[in-house]
C-alpha positions in Angstrom: -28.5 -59.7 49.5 -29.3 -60.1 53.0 -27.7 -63.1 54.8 -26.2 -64.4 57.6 -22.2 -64.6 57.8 -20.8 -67.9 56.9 -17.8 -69.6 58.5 -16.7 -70.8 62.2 -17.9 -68.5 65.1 -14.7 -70.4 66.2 -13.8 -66.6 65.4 -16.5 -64.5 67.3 -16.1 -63.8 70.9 -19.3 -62.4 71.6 -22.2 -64.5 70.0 -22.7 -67.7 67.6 -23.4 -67.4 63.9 -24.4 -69.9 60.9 -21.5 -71.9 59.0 -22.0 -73.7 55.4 -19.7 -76.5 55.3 -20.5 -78.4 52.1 -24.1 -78.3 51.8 -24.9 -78.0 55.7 -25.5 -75.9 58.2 -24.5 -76.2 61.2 -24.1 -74.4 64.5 -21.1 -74.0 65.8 -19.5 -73.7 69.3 -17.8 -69.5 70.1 -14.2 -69.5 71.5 -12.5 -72.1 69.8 -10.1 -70.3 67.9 -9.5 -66.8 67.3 -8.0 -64.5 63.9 -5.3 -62.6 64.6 -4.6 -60.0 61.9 -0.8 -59.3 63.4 0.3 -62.6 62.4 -2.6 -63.6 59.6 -3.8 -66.9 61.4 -6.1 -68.4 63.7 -4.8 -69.3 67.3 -6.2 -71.9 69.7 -8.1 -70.9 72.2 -7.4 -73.8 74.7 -9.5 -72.9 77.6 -12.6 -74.4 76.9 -10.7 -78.0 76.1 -8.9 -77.6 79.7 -12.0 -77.2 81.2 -13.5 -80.0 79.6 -10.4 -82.5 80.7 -10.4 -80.8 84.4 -14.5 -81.9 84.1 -13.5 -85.5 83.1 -10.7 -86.3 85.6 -13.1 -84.7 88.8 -16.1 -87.3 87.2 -12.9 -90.4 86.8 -11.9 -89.5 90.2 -15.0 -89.3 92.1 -16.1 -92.5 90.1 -13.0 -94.3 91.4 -13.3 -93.2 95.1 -17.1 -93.5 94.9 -16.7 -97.7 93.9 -13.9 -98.4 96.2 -16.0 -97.0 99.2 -18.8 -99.1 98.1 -16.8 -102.5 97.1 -14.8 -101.9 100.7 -18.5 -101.4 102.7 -20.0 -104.5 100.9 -17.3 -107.2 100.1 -16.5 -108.3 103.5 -20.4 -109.8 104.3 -23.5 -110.8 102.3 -25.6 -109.9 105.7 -26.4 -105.9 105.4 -26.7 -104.4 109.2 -30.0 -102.6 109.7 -28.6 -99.7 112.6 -29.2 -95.8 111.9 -25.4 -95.6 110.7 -25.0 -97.7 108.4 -28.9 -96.3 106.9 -26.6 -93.3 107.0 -23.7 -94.6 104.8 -26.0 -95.5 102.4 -27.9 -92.5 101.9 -24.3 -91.1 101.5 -23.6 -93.4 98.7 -26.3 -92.6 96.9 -25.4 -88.6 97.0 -22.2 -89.2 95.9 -23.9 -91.8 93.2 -25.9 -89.1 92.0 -23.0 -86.2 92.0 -21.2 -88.6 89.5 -23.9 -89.0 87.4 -24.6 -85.4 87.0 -21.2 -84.2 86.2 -21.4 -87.3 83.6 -24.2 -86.0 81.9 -22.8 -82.2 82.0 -19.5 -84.0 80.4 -22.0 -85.7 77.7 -23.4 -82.3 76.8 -20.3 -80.0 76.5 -18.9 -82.7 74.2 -21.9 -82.9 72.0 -21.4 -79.3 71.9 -17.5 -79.9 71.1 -18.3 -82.3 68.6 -20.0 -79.4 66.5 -17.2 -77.6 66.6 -15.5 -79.9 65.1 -17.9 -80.3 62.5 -18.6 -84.2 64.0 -22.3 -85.3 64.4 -23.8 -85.0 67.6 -24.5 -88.1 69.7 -27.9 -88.2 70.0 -29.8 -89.6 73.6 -30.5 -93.1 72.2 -26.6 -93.3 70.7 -25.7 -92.4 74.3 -27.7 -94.9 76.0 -26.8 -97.6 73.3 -23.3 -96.7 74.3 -23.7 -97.2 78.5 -25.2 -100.7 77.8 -29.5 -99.4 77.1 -31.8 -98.0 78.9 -32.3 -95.6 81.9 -32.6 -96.1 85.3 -34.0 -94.6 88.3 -31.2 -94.1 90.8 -32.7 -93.0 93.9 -35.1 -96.4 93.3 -32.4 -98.4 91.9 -29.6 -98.3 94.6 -32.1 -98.3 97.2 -33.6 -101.6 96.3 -30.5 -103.1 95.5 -29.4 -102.5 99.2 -32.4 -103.2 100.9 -32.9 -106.8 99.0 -29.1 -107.4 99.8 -28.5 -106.7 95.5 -25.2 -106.1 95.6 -24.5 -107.4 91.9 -27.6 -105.0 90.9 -25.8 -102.6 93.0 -22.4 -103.3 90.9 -24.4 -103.6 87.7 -25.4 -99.6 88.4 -21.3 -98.7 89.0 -20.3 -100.7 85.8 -23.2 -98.3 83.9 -20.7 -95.6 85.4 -18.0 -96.9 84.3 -19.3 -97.9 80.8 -20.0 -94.2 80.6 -16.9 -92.7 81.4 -15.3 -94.9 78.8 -17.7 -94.0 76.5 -16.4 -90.5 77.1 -12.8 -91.0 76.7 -13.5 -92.5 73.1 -15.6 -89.9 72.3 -12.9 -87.0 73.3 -10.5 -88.6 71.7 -12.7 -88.4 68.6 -13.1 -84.6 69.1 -9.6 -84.3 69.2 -8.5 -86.4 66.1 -11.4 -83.9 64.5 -10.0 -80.8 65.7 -6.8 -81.3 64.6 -7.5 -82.8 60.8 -10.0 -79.3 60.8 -6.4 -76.8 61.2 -5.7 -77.2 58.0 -9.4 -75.9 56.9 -9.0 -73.3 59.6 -5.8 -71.8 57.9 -7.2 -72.6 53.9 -10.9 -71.1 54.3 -11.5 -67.9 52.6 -11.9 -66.0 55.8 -10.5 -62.1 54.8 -11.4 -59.5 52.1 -8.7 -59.1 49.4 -8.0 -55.3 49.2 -8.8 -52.2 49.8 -11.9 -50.5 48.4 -15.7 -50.3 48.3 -17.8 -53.2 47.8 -20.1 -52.4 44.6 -23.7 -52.0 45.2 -24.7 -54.6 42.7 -22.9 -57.7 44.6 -23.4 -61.8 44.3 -26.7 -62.7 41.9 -28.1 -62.0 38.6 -27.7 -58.4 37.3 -27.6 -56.4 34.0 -24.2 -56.4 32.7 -23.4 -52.6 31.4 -21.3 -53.9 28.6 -23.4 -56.6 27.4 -26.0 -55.0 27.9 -28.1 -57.9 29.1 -29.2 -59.9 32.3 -26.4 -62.4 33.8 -25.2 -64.2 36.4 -22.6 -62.2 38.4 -20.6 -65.1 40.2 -18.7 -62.9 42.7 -18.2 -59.5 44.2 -16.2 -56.1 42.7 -14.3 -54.0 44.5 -14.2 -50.7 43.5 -10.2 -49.5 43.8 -7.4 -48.0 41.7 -5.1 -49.3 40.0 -2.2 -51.1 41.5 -3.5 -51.6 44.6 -2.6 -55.0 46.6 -4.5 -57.7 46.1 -3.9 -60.3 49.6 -5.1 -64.0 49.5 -7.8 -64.8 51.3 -6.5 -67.9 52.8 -3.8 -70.4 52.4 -3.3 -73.1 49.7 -1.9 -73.4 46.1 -2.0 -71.2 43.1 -3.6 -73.4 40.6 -3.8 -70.5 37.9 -2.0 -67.4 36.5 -2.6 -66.1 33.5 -5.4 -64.4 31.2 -9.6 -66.3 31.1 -12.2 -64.7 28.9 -13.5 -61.9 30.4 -11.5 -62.0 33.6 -8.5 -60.6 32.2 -5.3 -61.0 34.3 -6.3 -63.1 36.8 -5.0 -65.5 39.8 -6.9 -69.0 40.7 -6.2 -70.3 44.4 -6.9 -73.8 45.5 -7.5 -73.9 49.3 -7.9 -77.4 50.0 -11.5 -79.2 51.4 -13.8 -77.9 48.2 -12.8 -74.2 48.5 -11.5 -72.0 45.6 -11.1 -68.4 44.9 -10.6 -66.3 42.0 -8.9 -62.7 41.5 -9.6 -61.0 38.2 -9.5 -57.6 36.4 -5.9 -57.6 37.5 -2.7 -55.8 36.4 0.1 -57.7 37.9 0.4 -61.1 39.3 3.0 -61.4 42.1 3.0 -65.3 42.4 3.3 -68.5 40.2 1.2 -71.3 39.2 2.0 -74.5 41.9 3.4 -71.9 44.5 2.0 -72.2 48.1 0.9 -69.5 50.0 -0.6 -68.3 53.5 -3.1 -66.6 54.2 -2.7 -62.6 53.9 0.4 -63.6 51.1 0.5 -60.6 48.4 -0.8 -62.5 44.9 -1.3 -59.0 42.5 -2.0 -55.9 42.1 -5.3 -54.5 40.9 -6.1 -53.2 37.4 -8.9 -53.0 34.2 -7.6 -56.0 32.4 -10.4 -57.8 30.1 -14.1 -57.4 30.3 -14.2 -54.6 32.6 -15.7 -50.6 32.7 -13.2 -49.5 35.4 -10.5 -50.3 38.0 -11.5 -52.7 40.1 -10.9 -56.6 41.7 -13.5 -59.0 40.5 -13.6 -61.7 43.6 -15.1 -65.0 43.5 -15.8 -67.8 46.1 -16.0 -71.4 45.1 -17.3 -74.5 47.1 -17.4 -77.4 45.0 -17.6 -76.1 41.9 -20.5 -74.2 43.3 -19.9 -70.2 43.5 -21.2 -68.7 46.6 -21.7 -64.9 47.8 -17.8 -63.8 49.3 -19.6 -61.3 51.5 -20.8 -64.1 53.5 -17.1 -65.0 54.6 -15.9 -61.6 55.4 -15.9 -60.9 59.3 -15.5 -57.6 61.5 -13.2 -59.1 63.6 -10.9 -61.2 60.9 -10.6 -58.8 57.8 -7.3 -56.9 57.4 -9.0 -53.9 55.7 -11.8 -51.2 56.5 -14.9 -51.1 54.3 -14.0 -48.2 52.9 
């Protein structure tokens, strides 16, 4: 079965792949966390975050210099001088007016972008322009009226919008980062790793003729081909919900991971953990084996997401899995 990989690209350095989370899919933003298979965990990669605060405090600053300038020119007198200088001052202002504004809008579309990554919806143009107080405006025609026609409360209308949207911002950071940090505990419980060691059989996920059987069937998960005794590794962290012997599984081990997501170990020999014990991710759970309805040594591996099995080849990943394909 030919598919894309499922999970975060939160764990790819190099390009953005397709995530199922529930029954969506969603893009999602690279270089967010990484897997390190030293230690068995994700780390933070908190570069992209700095950036994004070092983005906000230039826009805050420049916002804040940018209106005093303006308040200081235009409070003292309701008469605006006409002389080449002052013409000067004002095309000036409306630079610097316009350098906010664009490094506003930059900030509005790395935090959409942010906001996927932290599986959030993404703030669409009307949301945004709901949230600055409506419509847009023309700048360069805006503050240039509102000077010439001696404005200056259409003039302060245009840096409240400026405001408005900076505050805007702020809320919705703070929403990212609420997100982000409710999501570690899905980063460290997700299946993300293959089990053991061994060959993946050719017949995988899907409907296939079972050999003993002898009929068509529903196979709900993958089999790795290995010997006997060989470590079997949780695939994430959460809570051993099962041990002990299911109809045609054999010996096998039931993991609850938290968020919908479930896994199941079968065929096995030994179980090295109890029912209600917690584990991490990479934690030893059993050893491999031939127990119940099985032709050979092997692990039978199964992915749940809501009660719904799905294809555990789609959450193993080249740069997260502690074994070789082999």
């Amino acid at each position: 079965m030919t598919s894309n990989k499922i999970f975060f690209s939160i764990f790819k350095k190099s390009f953005d792949k397709e995530v199922l989370f529930g029954y969506f899919r969603i893009q999602i933003m690279k270089k967010l966390y990484y897997f390190t298979s030293k230690n068995l965990r994700f780390i933070e990669i908190t570069e992209l975050r700095a950036k994004l605060a070092l983005l906000f405090l230039v826009s805050f600053i420049a916002m804040f210099l940018f209106g005093f300038y303006l308040f200081n020119q235009f409070s003292k007198t309701t008469t605006l001088p006409t002389d080449q200088a002052f013409q000067f001052k004002i095309e000036s202002l409306l630079k610097n007016y316009q350098k906010v504004n664009l490094q506003l809008d930059s900030l509005l579309k790395v935090n959409n972008e942010l906001r996927i990554a932290a599986n959030l919806p993404v703030i669409s143009t009307e949301e945004q322009e709901l949230g600055v107080g409506g419509g847009e405006f023309n700048i360069s025609v805006d503050f240039k009226k509102s000077v010439n026609t001696n404005g200056l409360k259409e003039v302060s209308d245009l840096v409240e919008k400026l405001l408005t949207k900076i505050e805007f911002e702020k809320h919705n950071i703070n929403d990212i980062s609420s997100a982000l940090m409710q999501n570690e505990e899905l980063y460290k419980g997700i299946p993300a790793i293959k089990p053991c060691v061994g060959a993946i059989a050719t017949h995988g996920f899907g409907i296939r003729f079972h050999p003993i059987l002898g009929k068509n069937r529903m196979h709900n998960g993958i089999d790795i081909i290995t010997s006997v005794g060989t470590s079997v590794y949780s695939s994430g962290g959460g809570l051993v919900d099962f041990v002990g012997f299911r109809n045609g599984y054999g010996l096998c081990v039931e993991i609850d991971h938290g968020f919908g997501y479930r896994t199941i170990y079968g065929h096995l020999s030994n179980a090295k953990v109890k029912q209600g014990q917690k584990i991490e991710r990479g934690a030893l759970i059993a050893l491999t084996g031939n127990s119940g309805l099985s032709t050979g040594p092997h692990l039978h591996y199964e992915v749940l997401h809501d009660g719904i099995n799905l294809d555990p080849d789609l959450f193993f990943f080249d740069d997260s899995q502690l074994f070789a394909n082999n």
